[in-house]
C-alpha positions, -999 to 999 in steps of 0.1 A, spaced: -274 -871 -76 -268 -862 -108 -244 -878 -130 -230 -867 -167 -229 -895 -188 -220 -878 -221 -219 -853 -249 -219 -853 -287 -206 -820 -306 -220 -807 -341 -198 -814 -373 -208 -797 -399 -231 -824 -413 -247 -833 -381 -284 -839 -384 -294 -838 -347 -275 -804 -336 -292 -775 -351 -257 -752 -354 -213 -767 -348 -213 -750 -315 -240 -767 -301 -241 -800 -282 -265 -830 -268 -256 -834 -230 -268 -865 -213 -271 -867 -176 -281 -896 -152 -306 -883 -127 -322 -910 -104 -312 -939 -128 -336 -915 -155 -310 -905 -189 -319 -867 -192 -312 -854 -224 -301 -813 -228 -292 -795 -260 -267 -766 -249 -259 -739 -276 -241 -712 -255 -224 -691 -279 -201 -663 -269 -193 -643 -298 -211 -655 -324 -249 -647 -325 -269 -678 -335 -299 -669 -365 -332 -687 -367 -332 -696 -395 -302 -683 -408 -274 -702 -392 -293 -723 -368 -315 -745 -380 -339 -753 -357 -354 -784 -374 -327 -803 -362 -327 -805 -330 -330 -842 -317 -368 -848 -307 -356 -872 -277 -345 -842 -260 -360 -829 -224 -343 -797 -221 -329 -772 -249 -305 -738 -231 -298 -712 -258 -274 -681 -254 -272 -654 -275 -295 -653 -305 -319 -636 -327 -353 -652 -339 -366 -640 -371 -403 -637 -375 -406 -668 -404 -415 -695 -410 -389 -721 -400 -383 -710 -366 -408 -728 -344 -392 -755 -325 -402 -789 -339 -428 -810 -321 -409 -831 -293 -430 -844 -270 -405 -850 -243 -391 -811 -241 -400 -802 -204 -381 -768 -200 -363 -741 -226 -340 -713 -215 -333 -685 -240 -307 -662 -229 -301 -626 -250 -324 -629 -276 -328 -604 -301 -311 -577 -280 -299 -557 -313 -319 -525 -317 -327 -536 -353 -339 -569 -339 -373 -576 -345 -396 -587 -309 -391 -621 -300 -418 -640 -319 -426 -659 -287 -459 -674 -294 -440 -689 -332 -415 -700 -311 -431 -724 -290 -462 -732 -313 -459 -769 -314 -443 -774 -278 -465 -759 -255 -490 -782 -247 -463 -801 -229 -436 -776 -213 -434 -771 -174 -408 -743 -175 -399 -716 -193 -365 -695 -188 -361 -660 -207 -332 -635 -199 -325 -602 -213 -350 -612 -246 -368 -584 -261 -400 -590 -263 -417 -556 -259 -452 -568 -256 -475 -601 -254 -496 -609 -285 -527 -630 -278 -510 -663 -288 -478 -657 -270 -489 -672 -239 -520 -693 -256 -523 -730 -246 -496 -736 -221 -517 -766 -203 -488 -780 -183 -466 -748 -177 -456 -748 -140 -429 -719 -138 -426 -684 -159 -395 -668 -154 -389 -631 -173 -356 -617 -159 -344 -584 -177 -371 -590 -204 -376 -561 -224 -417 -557 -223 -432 -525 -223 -466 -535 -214 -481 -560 -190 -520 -561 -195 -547 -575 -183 -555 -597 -217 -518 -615 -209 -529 -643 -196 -568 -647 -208 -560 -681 -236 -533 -693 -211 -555 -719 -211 -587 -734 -227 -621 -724 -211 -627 -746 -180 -592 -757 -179 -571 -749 -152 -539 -735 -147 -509 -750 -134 -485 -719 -134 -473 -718 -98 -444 -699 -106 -448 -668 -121 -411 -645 -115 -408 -610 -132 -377 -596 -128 -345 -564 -137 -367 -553 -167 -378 -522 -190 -416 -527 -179 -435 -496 -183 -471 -499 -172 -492 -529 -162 -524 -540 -150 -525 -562 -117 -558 -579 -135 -534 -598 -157 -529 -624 -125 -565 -629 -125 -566 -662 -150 -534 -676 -130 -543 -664 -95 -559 -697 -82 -529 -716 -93 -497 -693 -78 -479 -706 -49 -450 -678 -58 -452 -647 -77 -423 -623 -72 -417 -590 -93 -388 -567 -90 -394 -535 -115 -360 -521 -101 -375 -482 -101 -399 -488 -126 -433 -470 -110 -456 -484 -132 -489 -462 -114 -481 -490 -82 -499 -466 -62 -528 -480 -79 -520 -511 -73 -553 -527 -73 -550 -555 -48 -578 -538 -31 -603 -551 -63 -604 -579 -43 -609 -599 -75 -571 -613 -76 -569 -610 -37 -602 -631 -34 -587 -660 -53 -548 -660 -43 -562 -664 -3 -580 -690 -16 -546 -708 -27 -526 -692 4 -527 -699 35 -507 -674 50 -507 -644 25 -481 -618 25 -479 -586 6 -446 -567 10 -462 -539 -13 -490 -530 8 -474 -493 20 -459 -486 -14 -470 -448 -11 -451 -446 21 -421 -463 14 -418 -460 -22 -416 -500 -25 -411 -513 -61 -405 -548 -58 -436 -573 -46 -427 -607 -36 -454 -633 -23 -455 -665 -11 -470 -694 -2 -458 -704 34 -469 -738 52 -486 -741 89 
């Protein structure tokens, strides 16, 4: 049971909420304080740097929920280091068509060593650079709905982590976005580690006829995490199938 404790709301001089609309949230869960920084604007866009600054967001926090922003790519927009941040949720992010890509790797340079989830709907992000997804040791769940990417390659996920570490992503959802192309190989880093992987392209054909399950090097190491596998893609030529959903099912 979760229990809400508190909140404190920005003044203008307040040093530990990054923009006035924002606020700290405090919940009790299991006895445990759990600390969330909630900026949910509605009709004001928030600016990194401009009109949010990001340095001062409290570094006791666990979770931090943003809607509606843009993310210059600067310095000053990298979330501070905060060793207790477990999960971020960015929600339309630089959606303008004069918004730069989301600068995802600057983002989250000094946080993801330590995050377990990241969130991210309708953010444009229109390709992965190498250190976008580059030393995320503890991520557990990756969760893109209605991201604008153009491009899903096989280099995506090849410094998700250091060589001879492994992965912990288990959760790996794609979802409602503009994705043009992509090349199944990009699961090969992450395969051993998925227990759910679900992508809906909504029309998108992305060349799925070749999907290239069949290069058995994917396949070969998700059976070796499943122990029933499903594919719900495997007659996509016959039923014109665009959406793939597999999981891990117990027995």
């Amino acid at each position: 049971m979760t229990l809400l404790l508190g909140f404190t709301r920005a003044t203008a001089n307040d040093s530990q909420i990054p923009h006035p609309k924002c606020r700290n949230v405090v919940n009790n869960d299991g006895g445990q304080a759990i600390a969330t920084l909630e900026c949910m604007a509605q009709l004001e866009r928030y600016v990194i740097p401009d009109s949010f600054n990001i340095s001062r967001i409290r570094l006791s926090i666990n979770h931090l929920n943003i809607t509606y922003g843009t993310l210059r790519n600067e310095e000053g927009t990298s979330i501070p280091i905060i060793p207790s941040l477990r999960s971020v949720r960015l929600e339309r992010f630089n959606t303008l068509d004069t918004s730069p890509r989301f600068p995802m790797g600057r983002f989250f340079k000094y946080v993801k060593a330590h995050l377990t989830t990241i969130i991210m709907v309708s953010v444009k992000l229109l390709h992965f650079e190498r250190e976008d997804l580059a030393g995320f040791l503890r991520l557990e769940s990756l969760q893109l709905k209605g991201v604008r990417i153009s491009i899903l390659d096989k280099f995506m996920f090849q410094s998700f982590v250091p060589a001879g570490s492994p992965s912990m992503l288990s959760d790996l959802q794609i979802s409602s976005g503009r994705i043009m192309s992509m090349d199944w190989d990009f699961l090969k880093p992450i395969a051993a580690s998925l227990k759910v992987l679900a992508a809906d392209l909504k029309g998108r054909i992305l060349a799925l006829g070749a999907l290239n399950w069949s290069s058995r090097v994917i396949l070969d190491e998700l059976k070796k995490s499943f122990s029933v596998f499903q594919r719900t893609i495997s007659n996509f030529n016959k039923n014109h199938n665009n959406s793939i959903e597999i999981q891990a099912i117990s027995g």
